[in-house]
DOSE-9502 format. One record per atom (N, C-alpha, C): x, y, z; atom name. Coordinates in nm, 3 decimals, always signed. Layout:
% residues N
PT	X	Y	Z	CA
...
END
This chain:
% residues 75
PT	+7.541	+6.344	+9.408	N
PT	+7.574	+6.307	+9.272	CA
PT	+7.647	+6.175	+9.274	C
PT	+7.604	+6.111	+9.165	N
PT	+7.677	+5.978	+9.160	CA
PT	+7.818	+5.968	+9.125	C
PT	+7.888	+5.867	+9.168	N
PT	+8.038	+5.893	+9.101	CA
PT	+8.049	+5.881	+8.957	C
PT	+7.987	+5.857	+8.919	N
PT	+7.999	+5.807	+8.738	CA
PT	+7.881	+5.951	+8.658	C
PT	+7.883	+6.059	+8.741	N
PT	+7.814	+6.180	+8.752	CA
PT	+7.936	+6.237	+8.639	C
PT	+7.873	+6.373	+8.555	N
PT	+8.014	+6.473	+8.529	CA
PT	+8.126	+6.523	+8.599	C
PT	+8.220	+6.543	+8.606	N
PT	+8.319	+6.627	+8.711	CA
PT	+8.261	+6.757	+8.749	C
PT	+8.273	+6.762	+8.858	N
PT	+8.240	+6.935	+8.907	CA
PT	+8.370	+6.998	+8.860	C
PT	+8.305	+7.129	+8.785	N
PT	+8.433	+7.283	+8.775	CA
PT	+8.410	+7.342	+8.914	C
PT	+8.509	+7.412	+8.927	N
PT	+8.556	+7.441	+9.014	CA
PT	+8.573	+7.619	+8.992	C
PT	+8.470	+7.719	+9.091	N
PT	+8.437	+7.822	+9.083	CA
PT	+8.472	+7.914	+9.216	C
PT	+8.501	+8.048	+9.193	N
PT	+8.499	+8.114	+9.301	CA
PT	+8.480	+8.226	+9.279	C
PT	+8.393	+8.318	+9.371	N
PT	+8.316	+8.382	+9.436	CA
PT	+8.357	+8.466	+9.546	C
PT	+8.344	+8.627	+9.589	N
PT	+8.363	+8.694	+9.676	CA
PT	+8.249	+8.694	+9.725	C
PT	+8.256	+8.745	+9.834	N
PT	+8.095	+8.760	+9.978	CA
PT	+8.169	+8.729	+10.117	C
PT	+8.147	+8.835	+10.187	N
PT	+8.199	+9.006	+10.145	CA
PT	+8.279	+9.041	+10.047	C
PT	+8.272	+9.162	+10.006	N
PT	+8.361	+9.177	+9.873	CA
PT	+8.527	+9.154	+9.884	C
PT	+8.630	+9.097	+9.843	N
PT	+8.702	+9.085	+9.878	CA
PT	+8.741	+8.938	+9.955	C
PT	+8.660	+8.877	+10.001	N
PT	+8.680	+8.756	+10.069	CA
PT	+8.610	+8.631	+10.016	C
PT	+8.735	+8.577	+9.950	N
PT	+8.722	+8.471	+9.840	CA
PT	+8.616	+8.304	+9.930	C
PT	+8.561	+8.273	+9.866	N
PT	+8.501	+8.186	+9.885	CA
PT	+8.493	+8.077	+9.779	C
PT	+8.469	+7.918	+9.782	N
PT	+8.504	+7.837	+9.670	CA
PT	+8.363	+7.711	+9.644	C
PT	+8.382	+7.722	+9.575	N
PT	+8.278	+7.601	+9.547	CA
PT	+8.258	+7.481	+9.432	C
PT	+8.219	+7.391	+9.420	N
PT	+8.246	+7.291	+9.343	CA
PT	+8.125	+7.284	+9.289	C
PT	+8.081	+7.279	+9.198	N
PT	+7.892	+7.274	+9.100	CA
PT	+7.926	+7.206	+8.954	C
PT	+7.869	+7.078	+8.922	N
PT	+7.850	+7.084	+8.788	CA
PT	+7.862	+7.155	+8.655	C
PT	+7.762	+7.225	+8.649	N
PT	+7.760	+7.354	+8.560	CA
PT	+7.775	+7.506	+8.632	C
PT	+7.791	+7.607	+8.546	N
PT	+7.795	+7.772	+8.560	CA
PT	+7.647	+7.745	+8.653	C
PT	+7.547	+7.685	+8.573	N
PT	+7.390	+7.723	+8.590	CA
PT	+7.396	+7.723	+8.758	C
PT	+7.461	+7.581	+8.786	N
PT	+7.414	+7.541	+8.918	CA
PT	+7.458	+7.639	+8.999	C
PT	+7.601	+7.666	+8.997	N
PT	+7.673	+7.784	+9.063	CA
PT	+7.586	+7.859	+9.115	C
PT	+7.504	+7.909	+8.968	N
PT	+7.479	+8.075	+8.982	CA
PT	+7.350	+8.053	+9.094	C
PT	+7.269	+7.949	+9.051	N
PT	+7.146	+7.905	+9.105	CA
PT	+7.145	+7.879	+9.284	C
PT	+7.259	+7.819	+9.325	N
PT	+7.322	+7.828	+9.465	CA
PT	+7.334	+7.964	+9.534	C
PT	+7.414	+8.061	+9.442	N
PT	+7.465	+8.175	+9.486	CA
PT	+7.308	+8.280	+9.517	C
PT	+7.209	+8.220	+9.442	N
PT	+7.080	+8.294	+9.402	CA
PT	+6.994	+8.252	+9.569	C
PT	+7.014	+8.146	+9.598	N
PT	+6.963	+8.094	+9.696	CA
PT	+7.073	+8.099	+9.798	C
PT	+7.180	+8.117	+9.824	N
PT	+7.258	+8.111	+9.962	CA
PT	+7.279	+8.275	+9.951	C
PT	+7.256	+8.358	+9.898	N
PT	+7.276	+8.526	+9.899	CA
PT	+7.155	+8.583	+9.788	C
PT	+7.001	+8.563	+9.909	N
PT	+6.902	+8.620	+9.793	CA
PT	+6.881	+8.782	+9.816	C
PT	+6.952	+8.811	+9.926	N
PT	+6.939	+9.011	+9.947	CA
PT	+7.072	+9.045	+9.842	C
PT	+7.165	+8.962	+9.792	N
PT	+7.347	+9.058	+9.782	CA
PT	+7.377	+8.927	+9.650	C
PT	+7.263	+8.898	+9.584	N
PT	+7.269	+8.805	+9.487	CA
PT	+7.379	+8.909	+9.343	C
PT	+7.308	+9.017	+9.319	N
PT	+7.335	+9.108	+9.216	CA
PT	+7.489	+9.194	+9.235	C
PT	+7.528	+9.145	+9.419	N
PT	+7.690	+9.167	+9.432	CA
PT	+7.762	+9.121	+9.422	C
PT	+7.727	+8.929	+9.399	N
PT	+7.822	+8.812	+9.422	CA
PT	+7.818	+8.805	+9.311	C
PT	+7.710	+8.770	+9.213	N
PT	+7.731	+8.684	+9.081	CA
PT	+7.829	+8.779	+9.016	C
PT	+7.853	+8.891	+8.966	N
PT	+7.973	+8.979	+8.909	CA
PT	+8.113	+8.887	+8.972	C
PT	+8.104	+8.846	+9.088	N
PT	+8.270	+8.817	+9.151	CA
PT	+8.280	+8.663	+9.088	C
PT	+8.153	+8.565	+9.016	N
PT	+8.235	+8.439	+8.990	CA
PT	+8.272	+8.437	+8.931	C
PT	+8.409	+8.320	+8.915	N
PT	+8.475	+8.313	+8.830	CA
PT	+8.502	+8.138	+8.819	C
PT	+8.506	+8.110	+8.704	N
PT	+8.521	+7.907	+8.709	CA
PT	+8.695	+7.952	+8.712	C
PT	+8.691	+7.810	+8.790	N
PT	+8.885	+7.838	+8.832	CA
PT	+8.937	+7.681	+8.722	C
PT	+9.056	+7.695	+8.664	N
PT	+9.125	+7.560	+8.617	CA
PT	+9.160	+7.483	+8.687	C
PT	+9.180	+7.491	+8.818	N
PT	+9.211	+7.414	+8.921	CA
PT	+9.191	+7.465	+9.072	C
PT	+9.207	+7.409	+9.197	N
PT	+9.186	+7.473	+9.308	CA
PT	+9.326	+7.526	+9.322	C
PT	+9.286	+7.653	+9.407	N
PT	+9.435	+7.708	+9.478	CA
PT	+9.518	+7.571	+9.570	C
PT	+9.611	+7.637	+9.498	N
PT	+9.793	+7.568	+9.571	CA
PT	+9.695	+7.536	+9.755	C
PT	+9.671	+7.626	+9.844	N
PT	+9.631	+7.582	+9.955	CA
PT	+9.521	+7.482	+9.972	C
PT	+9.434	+7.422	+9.924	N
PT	+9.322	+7.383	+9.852	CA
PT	+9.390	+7.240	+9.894	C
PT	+9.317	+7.155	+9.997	N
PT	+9.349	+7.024	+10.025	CA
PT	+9.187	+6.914	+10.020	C
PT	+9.253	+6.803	+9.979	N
PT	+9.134	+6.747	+9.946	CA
PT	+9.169	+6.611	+10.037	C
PT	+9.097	+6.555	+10.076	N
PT	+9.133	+6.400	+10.156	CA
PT	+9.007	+6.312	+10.167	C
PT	+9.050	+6.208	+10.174	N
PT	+8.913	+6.089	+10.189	CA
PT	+8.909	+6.079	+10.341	C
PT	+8.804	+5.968	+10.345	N
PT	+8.719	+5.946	+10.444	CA
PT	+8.801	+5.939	+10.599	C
PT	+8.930	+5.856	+10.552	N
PT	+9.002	+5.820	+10.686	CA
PT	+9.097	+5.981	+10.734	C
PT	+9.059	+6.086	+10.611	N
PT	+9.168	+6.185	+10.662	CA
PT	+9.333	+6.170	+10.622	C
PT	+9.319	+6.143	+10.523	N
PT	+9.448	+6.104	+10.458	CA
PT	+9.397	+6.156	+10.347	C
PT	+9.519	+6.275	+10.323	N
PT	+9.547	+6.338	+10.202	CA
PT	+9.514	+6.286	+10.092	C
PT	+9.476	+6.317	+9.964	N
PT	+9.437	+6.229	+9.814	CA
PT	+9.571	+6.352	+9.743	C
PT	+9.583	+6.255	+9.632	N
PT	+9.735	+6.340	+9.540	CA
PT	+9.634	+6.456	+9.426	C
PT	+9.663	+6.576	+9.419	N
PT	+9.619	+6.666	+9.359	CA
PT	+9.569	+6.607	+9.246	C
PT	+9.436	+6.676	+9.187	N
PT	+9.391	+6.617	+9.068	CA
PT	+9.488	+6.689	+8.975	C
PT	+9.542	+6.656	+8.828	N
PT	+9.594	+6.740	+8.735	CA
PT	+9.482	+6.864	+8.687	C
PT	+9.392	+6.792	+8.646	N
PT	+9.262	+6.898	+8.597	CA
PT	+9.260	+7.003	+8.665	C
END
Protein backbone atom coordinates (compact mmCIF):
# COMPACT_ATOMS: atom_id res chain seq x y z
CA UNK A 1 0.00 0.00 0.00
CA UNK A 2 1.06 3.38 -0.78
CA UNK A 3 1.82 5.89 1.91
CA UNK A 4 -0.77 8.38 0.85
CA UNK A 5 -3.05 4.90 1.06
CA UNK A 6 -5.99 5.01 4.03
CA UNK A 7 -4.65 4.24 7.59
CA UNK A 8 -4.86 0.63 8.55
CA UNK A 9 -7.37 -0.18 11.81
CA UNK A 10 -5.98 -2.11 13.84
CA UNK A 11 -7.71 -5.67 14.70
CA UNK A 12 -7.34 -8.67 16.82
CA UNK A 13 -8.07 -12.10 16.64
CA UNK A 14 -7.66 -15.43 18.75
CA UNK A 15 -6.12 -18.79 16.98
CA UNK A 16 -5.84 -20.99 19.21
CA UNK A 17 -8.62 -19.92 21.23
CA UNK A 18 -7.34 -17.81 23.76
CA UNK A 19 -4.07 -16.72 22.13
CA UNK A 20 -4.34 -13.25 20.93
CA UNK A 21 -2.94 -12.48 17.66
CA UNK A 22 -2.84 -8.82 15.83
CA UNK A 23 -3.09 -7.48 12.62
CA UNK A 24 -3.17 -4.30 10.68
CA UNK A 25 -5.85 -4.35 7.31
CA UNK A 26 -7.48 -1.44 5.78
CA UNK A 27 -10.98 -2.41 6.11
CA UNK A 28 -13.12 -5.16 8.44
CA UNK A 29 -13.51 -6.77 4.69
CA UNK A 30 -9.81 -7.27 4.29
CA UNK A 31 -9.35 -8.65 7.84
CA UNK A 32 -11.98 -11.06 7.49
CA UNK A 33 -10.80 -12.04 3.87
CA UNK A 34 -7.05 -12.78 5.32
CA UNK A 35 -8.42 -14.69 8.26
CA UNK A 36 -10.58 -16.72 5.41
CA UNK A 37 -7.37 -17.52 3.66
CA UNK A 38 -4.63 -17.86 6.53
CA UNK A 39 -7.31 -20.30 8.65
CA UNK A 40 -9.51 -22.00 5.76
CA UNK A 41 -10.24 -25.42 8.09
CA UNK A 42 -10.95 -23.02 11.74
CA UNK A 43 -12.19 -19.93 9.61
CA UNK A 44 -15.87 -20.21 11.42
CA UNK A 45 -13.64 -20.29 14.98
CA UNK A 46 -11.54 -17.18 14.40
CA UNK A 47 -13.85 -14.75 12.72
CA UNK A 48 -16.30 -14.76 16.11
CA UNK A 49 -12.81 -13.70 18.11
CA UNK A 50 -12.19 -10.32 15.84
CA UNK A 51 -12.31 -7.48 17.20
CA UNK A 52 -11.03 -3.76 15.54
CA UNK A 53 -8.86 -2.38 18.48
CA UNK A 54 -8.62 1.82 19.05
CA UNK A 55 -5.17 1.49 19.34
CA UNK A 56 -2.37 -1.24 19.72
CA UNK A 57 -1.68 -2.75 23.16
CA UNK A 58 0.61 -0.74 25.68
CA UNK A 59 3.32 -3.73 24.65
CA UNK A 60 2.86 -3.11 20.91
CA UNK A 61 6.24 -1.48 19.55
CA UNK A 62 6.60 -0.05 16.27
CA UNK A 63 10.16 1.16 14.75
CA UNK A 64 11.60 2.17 11.36
CA UNK A 65 14.02 0.86 9.18
CA UNK A 66 17.29 1.60 11.23
CA UNK A 67 15.52 -0.07 14.43
CA UNK A 68 14.89 2.87 16.31
CA UNK A 69 11.77 3.15 18.10
CA UNK A 70 8.93 5.63 16.30
CA UNK A 71 6.76 7.73 19.22
CA UNK A 72 3.29 5.99 19.63
CA UNK A 73 0.67 6.98 17.17
CA UNK A 74 -2.26 8.91 19.27
CA UNK A 75 -4.97 7.14 17.03
Amino acid sequence: MSPSGPPLKKFRYEYPASEARFLAAPTAEAAVLYIRRAYPHNALDVLPTLRELARWPEFWKTVDDQGLLLPRDPT
